[in-house]
C-alpha positions as CSV (number, residue, x, y, z in Angstrom):
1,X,-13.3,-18.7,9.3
2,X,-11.9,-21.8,9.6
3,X,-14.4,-23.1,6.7
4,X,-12.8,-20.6,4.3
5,X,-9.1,-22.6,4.5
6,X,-9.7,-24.4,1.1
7,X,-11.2,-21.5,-0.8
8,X,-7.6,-19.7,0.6
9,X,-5.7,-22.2,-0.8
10,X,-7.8,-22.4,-4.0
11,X,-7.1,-18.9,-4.2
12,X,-3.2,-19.1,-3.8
13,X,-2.9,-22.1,-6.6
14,X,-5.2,-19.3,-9.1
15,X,-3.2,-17.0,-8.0
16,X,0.0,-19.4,-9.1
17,X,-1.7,-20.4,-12.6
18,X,-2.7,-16.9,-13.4
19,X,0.8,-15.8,-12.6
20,X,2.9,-18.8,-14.4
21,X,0.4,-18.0,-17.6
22,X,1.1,-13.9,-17.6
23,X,4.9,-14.7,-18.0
24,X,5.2,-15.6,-21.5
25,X,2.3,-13.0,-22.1
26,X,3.9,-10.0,-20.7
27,X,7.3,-10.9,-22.9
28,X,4.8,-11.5,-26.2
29,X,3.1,-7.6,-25.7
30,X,6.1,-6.2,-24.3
31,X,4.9,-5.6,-20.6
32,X,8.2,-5.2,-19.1
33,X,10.4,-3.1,-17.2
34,X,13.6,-2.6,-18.6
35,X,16.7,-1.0,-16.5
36,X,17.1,2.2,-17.4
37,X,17.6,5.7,-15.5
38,X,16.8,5.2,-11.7
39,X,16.2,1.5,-12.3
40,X,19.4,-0.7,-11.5
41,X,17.9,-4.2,-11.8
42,X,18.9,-6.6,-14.8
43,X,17.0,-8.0,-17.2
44,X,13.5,-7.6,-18.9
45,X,11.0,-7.9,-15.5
46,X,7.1,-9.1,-16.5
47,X,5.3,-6.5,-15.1
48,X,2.1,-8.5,-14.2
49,X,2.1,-8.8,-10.9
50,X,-0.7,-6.2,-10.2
51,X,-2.7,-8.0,-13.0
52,X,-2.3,-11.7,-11.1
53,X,-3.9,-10.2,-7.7
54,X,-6.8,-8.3,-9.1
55,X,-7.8,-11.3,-11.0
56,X,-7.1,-14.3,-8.6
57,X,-8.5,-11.7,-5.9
58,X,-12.1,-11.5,-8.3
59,X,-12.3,-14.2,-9.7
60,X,-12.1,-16.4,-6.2
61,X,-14.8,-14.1,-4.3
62,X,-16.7,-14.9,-7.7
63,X,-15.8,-18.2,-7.3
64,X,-15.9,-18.8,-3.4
65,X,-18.1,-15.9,-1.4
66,X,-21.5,-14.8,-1.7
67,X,-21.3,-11.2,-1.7
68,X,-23.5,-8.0,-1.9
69,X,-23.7,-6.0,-5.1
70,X,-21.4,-3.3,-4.1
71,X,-18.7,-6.2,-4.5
72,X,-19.4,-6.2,-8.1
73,X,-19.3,-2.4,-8.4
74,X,-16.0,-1.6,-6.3
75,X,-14.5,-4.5,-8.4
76,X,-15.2,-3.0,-11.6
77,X,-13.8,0.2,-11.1
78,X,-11.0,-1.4,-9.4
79,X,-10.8,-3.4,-13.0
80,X,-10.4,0.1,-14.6
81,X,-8.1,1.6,-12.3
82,X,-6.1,-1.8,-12.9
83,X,-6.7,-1.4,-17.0
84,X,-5.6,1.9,-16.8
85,X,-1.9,1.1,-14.9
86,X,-1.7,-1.4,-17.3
87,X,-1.5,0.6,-19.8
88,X,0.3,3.4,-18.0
89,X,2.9,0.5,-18.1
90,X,3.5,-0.5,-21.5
91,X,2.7,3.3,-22.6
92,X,3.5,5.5,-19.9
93,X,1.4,8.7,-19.6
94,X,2.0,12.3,-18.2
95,X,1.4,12.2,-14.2
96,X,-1.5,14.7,-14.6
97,X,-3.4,12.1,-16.5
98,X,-3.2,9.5,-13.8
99,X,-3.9,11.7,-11.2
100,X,-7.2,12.9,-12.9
101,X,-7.7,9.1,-13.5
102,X,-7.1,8.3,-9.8
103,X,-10.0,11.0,-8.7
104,X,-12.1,9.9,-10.9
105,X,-11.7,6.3,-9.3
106,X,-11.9,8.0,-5.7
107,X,-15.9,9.9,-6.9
108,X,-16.6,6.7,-8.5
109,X,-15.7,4.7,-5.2
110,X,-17.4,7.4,-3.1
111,X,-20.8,7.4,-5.3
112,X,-21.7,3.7,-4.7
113,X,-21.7,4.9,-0.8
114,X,-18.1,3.8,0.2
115,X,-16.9,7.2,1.6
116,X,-15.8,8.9,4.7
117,X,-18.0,10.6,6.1
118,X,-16.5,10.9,9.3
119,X,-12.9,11.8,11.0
120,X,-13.8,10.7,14.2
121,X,-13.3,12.3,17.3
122,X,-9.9,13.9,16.2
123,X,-9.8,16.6,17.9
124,X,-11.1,15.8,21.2
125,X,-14.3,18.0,20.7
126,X,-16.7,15.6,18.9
127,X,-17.4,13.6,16.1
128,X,-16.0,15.9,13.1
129,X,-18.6,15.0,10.3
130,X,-17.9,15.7,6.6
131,X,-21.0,16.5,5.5
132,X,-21.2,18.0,1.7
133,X,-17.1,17.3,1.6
134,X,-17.2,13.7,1.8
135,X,-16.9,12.8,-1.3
136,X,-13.9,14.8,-2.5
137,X,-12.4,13.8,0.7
138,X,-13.2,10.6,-0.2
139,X,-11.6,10.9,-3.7
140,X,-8.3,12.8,-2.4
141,X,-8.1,10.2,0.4
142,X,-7.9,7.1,-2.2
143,X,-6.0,9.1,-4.7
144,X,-3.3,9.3,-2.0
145,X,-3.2,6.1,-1.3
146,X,-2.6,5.1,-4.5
147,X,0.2,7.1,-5.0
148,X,1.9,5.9,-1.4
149,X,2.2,2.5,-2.1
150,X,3.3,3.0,-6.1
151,X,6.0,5.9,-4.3
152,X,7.1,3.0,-1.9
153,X,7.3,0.5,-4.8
154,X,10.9,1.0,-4.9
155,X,13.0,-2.1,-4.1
156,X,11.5,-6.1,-4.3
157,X,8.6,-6.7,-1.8
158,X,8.1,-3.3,-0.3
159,X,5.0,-2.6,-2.1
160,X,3.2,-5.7,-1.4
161,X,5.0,-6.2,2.4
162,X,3.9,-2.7,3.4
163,X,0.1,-4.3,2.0
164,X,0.4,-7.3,4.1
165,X,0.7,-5.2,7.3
166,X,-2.0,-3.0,6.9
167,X,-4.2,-5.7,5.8
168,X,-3.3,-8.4,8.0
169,X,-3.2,-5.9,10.9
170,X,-7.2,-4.7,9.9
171,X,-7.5,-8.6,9.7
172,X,-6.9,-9.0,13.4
173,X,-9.0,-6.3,14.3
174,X,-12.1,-6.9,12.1
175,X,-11.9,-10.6,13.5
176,X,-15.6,-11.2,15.5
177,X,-17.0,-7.9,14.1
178,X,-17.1,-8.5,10.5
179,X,-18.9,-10.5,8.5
180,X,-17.3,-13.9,7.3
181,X,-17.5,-13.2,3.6
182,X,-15.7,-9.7,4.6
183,X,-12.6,-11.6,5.9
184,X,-12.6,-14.2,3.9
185,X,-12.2,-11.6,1.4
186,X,-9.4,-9.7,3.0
187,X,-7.8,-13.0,3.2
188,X,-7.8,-13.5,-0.1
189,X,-6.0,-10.1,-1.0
190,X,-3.7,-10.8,1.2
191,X,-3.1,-14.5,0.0
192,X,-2.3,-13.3,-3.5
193,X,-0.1,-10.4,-2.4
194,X,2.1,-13.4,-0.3
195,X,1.8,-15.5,-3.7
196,X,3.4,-12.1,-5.7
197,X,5.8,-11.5,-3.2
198,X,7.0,-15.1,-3.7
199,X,7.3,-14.3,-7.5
200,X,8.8,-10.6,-7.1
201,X,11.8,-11.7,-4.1
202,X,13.3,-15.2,-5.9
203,X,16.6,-15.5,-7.7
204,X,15.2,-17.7,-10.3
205,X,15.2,-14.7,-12.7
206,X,12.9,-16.8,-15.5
207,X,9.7,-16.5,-13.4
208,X,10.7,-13.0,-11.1
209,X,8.0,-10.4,-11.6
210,X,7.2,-6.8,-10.6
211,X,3.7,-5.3,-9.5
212,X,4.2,-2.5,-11.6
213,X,1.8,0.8,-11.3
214,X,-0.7,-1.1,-12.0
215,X,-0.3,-3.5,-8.8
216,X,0.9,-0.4,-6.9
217,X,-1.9,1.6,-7.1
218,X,-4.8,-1.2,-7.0
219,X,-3.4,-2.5,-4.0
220,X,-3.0,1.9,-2.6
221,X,-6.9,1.8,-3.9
222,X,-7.7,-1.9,-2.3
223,X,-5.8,-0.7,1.2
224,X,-7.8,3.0,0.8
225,X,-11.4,1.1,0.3
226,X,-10.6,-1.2,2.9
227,X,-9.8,0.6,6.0
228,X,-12.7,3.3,4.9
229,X,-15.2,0.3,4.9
230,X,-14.4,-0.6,8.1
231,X,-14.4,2.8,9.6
232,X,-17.2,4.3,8.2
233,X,-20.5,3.0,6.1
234,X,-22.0,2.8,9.3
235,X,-19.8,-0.5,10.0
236,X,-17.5,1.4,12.4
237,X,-15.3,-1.3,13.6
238,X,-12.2,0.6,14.0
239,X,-11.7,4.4,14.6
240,X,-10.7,6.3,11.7
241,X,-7.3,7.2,13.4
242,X,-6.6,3.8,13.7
243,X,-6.3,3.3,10.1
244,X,-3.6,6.0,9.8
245,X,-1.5,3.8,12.1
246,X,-1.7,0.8,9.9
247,X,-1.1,2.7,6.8
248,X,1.9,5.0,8.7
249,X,4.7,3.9,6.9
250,X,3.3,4.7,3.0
251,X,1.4,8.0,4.4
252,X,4.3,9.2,6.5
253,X,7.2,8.8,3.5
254,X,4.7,10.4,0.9
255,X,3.5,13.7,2.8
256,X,7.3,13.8,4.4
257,X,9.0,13.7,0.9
258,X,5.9,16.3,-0.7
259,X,6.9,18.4,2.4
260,X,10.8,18.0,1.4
261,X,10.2,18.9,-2.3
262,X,8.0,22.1,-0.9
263,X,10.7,23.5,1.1
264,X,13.2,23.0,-1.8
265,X,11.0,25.2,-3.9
266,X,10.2,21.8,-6.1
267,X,6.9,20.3,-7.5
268,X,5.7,17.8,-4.8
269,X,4.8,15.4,-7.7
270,X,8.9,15.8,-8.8
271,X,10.7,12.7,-8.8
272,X,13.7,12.1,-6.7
273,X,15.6,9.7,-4.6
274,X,14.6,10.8,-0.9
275,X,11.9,8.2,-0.4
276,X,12.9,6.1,2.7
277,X,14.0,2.9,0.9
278,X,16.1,5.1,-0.8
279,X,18.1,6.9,1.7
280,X,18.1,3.6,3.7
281,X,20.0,2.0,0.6
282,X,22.3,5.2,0.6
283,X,23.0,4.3,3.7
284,X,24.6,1.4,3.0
285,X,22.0,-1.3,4.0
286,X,21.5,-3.7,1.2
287,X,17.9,-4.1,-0.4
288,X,16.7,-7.1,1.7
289,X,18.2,-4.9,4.6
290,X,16.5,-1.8,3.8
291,X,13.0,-3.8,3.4
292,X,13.3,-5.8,6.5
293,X,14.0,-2.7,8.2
294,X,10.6,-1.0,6.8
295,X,8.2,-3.5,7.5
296,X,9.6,-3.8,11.2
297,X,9.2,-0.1,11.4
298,X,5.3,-0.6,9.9
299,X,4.8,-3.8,11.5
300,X,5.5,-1.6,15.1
301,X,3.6,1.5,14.2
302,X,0.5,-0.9,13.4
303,X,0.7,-2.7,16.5
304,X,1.0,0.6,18.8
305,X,-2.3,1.9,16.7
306,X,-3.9,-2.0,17.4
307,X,-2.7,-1.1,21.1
308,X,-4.3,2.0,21.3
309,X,-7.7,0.8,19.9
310,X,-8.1,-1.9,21.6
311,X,-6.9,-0.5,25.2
312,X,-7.9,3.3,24.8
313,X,-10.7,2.8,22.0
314,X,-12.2,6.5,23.1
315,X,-9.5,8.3,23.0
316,X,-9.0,8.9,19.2
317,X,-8.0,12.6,19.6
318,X,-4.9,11.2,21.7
319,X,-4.1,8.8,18.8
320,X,-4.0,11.0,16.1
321,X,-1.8,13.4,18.4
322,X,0.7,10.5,18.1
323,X,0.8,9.9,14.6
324,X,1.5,13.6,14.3
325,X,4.2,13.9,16.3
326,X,5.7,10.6,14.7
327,X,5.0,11.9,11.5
328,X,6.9,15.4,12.9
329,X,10.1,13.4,14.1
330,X,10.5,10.9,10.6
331,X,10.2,14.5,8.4
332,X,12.4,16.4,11.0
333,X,14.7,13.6,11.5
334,X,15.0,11.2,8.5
335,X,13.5,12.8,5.1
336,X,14.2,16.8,5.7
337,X,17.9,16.0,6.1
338,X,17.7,12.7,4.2
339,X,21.5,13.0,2.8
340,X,23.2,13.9,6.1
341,X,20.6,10.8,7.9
342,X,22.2,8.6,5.3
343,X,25.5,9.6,5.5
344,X,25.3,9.1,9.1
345,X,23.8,5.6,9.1
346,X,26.3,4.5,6.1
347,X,29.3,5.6,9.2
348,X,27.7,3.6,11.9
349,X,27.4,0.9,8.8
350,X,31.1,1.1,8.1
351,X,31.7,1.1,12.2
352,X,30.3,-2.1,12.5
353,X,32.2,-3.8,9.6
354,X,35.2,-2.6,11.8
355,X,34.1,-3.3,14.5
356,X,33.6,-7.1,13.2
357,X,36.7,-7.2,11.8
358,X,38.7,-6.3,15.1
């Protein structure tokens, strides 16, 4: 691995160069977010920042790894899916559209032979194979993912954090299993997230950028192929529970806000402000706050599900049993009441300013 250093740093300068170029671009074509509604921050944001690590991403494996020919296809529809949030950016389109977009990504992914076509041994009763169902699992599984990370892309760095832990986490456990070229490659994703998240958290607001949908859901779609190439394809280097734990954070605050909107008699698609960055903010923790408080929370739950597969590898019905009862108490005890969990945290927020002050 150690061999692949330069061809990391090569990729972080592209990544740089790609970005600094994109700037002026996004402000000629009018690829910016502008405050408006639900969005509070100031200015006219470059919304390139999904563009800058799909490209740096490509074009170093291109550039730097010899890989196999499913590279080029996964790449190309990721180039689509990209295209198509790009566009969803400067010209927004109805929800339904992107979901129908998203699936047909998912098929696409599953028909070049990246699918899950196992759940593991969930259950404790035997492998549960998928059989005929694997590739509209497959499709629903990445179209979810997508839209975790782009519901998560809320405040600067959450997005592209909450990527860094699930990727650098599969890192670490892919490490002596997987081929070179395959981590060198999840390196490189994981280099030019670090490069946009240098962009997306300064104060110098001439060069501050945002992922935007399109960086949102290509890194939901890069995490999604990831940990279902790992787990499956015959590679089966980490149990497919495992990868719930190092995607928790993004699963758990989608299906927990779907399930809110279901019981209020809402669409689950509906937006609203109970997303977990968002009550954490109502709260009264600050942004930076509020996403230094996620990632601990994700960088924990990945590092229990590392625990469990490394020390009780067999015992993937146990781990899944876990994750459901986590995913039980965040619902029952942050998102279902999300205003009275805020309200509550901004008292012991106010508390402690007292206290200080005394």
């Amino acid at each position: 691995m150690m061999h692949y250093l330069p061809s990391i740093a090569g990729v972080a300068v592209l990544s740089i160069l790609i970005t600094r170029m994109l700037i002026p671009i996004s402000h000629a074509v009018g690829l910016l977010d502008r405050p408006f509604g639900r969005k509070v921050h100031s200015g006219a944001i470059p919304l390139v920042g999904g563009i800058s690590i799909y490209l740096s991403v490509v074009i170093g494996s291109v550039a730097f790894l010899d890989l196999p020919e499913t590279f080029v296809s996964v790449a190309l529809i990721c180039g689509l899916l990209t295209s198509i949030g790009v566009l969803d950016d400067r010209y927004p389109l109805q929800p339904v559209y992107r979901l129908i977009l998203q699936l047909i990504t998912g098929l696409a992914i599953a028909g070049i032979g990246v699918k899950v076509s196992t759940l593991g041994n969930l259950t404790g009763l035997g492998s549960m194979q998928l059989g005929l169902l694997a590739i509209p699992f497959t499709a629903i599984a990445i179209t979810g993912l997508c839209n975790a990370y782009n519901m998560v892309d809320g405040i600067d760095g959450l997005a592209g954090g909450l990527t860094l832990v699930s990727m650098l986490s599969l890192l670490y456990l892919i490490q002596g299993h997987a081929q070179e070229n395959e981590i060198a490659l999840m390196a490189f994703l994981c280099t030019s997230t670090t490069v946009f998240m240098i962009f997306n958290l300064t104060i110098r607001s001439k060069i501050k950028i945002f992922m935007g949908d399109a960086g949102s859901t290509f890194l939901g779609c890069a995490v999604a192929i990831s940990m279902i190439y790992f787990s499956q394809t015959g590679r089966d280097i980490i149990n497919p529970a495992t990868t719930l734990w190092l995607i928790a954070i993004p699963m758990m605050d989608m299906l927990s806000t779907m399930l809110r909107r279901i019981t209020k008699r809402k669409s689950p698609f509906c937006a609203d402000r109970t997303h977990l960055h968002h009550i954490l903010t109502r709260g009264g923790l600050s942004h930076r706050q509020a996403l230094v408080g996620i990632i601990a929370a994700a960088t924990g739950l990945a590092m229990f599900g590392i625990f469990l597969e490394r020390v009780w590898p067999q015992n993937e019905a146990v781990s899944f049993l876990l994750w459901l009862v986590t995913l039980g108490l965040y619902f029952n005890f942050v998102v279902k009441h999300a205003f009275r969990f805020a309200k509550t945290l901004r008292r012991r927020q106010q508390s402690k300013v007292e206290w200080g002050q005394n």
